[in-house]
N, C-alpha and C positions, 0 to 999 in steps of 0.2 A: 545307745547303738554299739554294736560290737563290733570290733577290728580284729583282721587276719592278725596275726604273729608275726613280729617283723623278722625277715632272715640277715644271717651272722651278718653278709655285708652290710645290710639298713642298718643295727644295730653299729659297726662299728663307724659308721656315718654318721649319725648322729651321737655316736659319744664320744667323738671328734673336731665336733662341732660346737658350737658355742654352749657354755659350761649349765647357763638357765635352761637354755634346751632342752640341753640331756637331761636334767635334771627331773624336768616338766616329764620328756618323754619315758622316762624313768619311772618315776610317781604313777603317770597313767598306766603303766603296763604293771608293776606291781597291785597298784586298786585292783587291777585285774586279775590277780592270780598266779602272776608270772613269778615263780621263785628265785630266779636266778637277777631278775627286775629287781627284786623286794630286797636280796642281797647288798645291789648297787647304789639302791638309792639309801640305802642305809650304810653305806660307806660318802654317799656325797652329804649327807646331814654329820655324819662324825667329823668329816674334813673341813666340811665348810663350803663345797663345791658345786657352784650352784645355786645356792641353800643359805639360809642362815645356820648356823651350826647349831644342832639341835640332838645331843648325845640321848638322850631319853628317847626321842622318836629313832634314836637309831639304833638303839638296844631293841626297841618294841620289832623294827622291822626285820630286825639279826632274827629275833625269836621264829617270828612267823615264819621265815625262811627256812630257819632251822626245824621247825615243825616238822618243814612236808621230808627232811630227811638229806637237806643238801647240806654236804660236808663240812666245805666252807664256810657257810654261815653258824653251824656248830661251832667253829673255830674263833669266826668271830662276837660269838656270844659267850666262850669260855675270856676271850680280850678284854672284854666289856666288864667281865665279873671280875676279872686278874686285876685291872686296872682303875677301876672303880670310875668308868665312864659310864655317865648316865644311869647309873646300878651302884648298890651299895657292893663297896667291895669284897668279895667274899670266895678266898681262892681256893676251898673245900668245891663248891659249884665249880668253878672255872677250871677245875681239875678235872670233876666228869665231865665236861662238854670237852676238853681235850679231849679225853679218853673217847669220845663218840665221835670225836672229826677225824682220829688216829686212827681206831678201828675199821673206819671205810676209807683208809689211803691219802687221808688229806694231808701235801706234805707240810702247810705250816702246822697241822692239829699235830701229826706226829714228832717236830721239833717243839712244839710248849708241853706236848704232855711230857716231853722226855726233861726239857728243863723244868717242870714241876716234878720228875721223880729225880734228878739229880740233887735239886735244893730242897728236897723232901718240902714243898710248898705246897699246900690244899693238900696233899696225899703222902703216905708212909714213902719213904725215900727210898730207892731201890734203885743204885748206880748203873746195877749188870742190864737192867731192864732200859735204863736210858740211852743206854751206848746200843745197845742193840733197836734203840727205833731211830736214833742220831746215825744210826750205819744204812739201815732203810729209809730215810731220807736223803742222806748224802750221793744213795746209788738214784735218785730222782734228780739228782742236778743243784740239791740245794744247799748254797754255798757255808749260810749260817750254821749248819749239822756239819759240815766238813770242817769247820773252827772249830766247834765243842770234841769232834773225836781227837783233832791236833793235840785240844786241853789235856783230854782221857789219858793221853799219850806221853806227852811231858812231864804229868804230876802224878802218874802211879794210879791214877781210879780205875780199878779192874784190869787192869793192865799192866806188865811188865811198865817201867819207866821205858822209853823208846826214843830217843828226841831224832834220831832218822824220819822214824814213822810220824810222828809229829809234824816236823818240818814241810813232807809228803803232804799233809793234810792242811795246813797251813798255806800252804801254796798254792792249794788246790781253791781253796774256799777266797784268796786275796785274787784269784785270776776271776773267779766267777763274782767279785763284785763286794763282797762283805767288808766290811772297813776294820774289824775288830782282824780277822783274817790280815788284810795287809798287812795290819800291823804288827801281828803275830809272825808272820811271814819273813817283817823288816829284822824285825829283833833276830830272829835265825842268820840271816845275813852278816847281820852286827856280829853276830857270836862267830862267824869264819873271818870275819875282817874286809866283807865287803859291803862298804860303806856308799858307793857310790847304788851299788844295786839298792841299798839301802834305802837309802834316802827317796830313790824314786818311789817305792812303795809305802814310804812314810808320808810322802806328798800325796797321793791316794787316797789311803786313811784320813790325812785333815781334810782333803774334800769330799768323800764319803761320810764320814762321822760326824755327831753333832757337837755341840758348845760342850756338854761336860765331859763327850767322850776326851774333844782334843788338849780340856786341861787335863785330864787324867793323862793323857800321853806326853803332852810338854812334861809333867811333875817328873816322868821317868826318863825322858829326855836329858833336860836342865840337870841330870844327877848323873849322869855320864861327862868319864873323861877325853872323848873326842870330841873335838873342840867345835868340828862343824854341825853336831847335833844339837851342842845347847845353843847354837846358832840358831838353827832348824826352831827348838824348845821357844827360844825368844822369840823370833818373828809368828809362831803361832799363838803366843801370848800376848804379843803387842797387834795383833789383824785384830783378837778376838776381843781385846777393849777398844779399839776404835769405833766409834759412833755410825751406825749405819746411814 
């Protein structure tokens, strides 16, 4: 028997709601055709959400999604092949499915195809072409692309050195939520000698970022000579061995 289409509010009702649910309610409208369904429910089998985590079936439903032409699921079926979830790794592929999530506007497709031509990864490396899809995401809102143009900005990639404009971008991308940003942000701070602003946005970063980001920031912490950093350094290295 066929069912109407649930509208935005049923849908954000029930994937709201108890996580099998949605899941259930998920599965049943993708069986059906629904791409944006096929999407979801193959991000609740890569997470776990719901679901037994099931990376293979959630590569299959990225595909079929990606089929009918939706962005996002191109995006996350270049993830899939980047990452070697549920798919043999293989980031030549995961670089055209960038390229096909970018081409139609999708702002994560346009930040990995830009980081696959910045690290020349799957595809010929091509800086000037990164920074210029990392600028057309950035004007979408999206924090991760306003860090990598700070990057562009600080170390000379296509770019004059700038550490103004840096900073700018840096700030930008730590207010909207990025942890690599915060911290990019912190260190600007550091460099004028305000330590107190500092540090608030270095506490950011270790609660936005994961385990290997926050030892990579204690290593450059702990090697600083303000004394309240390797402070900082240490208590994010002694939280990060204590036993959950």
């Amino acid at each position: 028997m066929s069912h109407s289409p649930l509208s935005v509010e049923e849908w954000r009702a029930v994937l709201a709601g108890d996580p099998a649910g949605a899941a259930a309610a998920l599965f049943d409208a993708a069986q059906g055709g629904d791409r944006l369904a096929a999407l979801h429910y193959g991000q609740c089998l890569l997470d776990g959400h719901g679901v037994d985590t099931d990376p293979q079936g959630a590569f299959r439903w990225f595909v079929q999604a990606a089929q009918s032409g939706l962005a996002p699921a191109m995006n996350m079926v270049g993830r899939c092949l980047d990452q070697g979830w549920g798919v043999d790794q293989t980031p030549r592929l995961a670089a055209s499915w960038f390229a096909a999530a970018s081409d139609k506007g999708d702002v994560w497709g346009l930040y990995n195809y830009a980081t696959a031509l910045t690290l020349g990864r799957g595809v010929e490396q091509d800086c000037a072409r990164a920074l210029d899809l990392f600028r057309r995401a950035a004007a979408m809102g999206h924090a991760k692309s306003q860090n990598m143009i700070g990057s562009f900005h600080e170390d000379g990639w296509e770019v004059p050195v700038n550490l103004n404009i840096a900073a700018y971008h840096y700030a930008r991308a730590a207010e909207g939520g990025d942890f690599r940003g915060c911290f990019n942000h912190a260190r600007m701070e550091i460099a004028h000698g305000r330590l107190e602003v500092a540090q608030r946005w270095l506490a950011e970063a270790a609660r936005l970022g994961h385990a290997r980001f926050r030892h990579q920031m204690a290593q450059w912490l702990i090697r600083r000579e303000e004394e309240s950093l390797r402070r900082f350094a240490d208590q994010i290295l002694s939280t990060d061995m204590t036993p959950a």
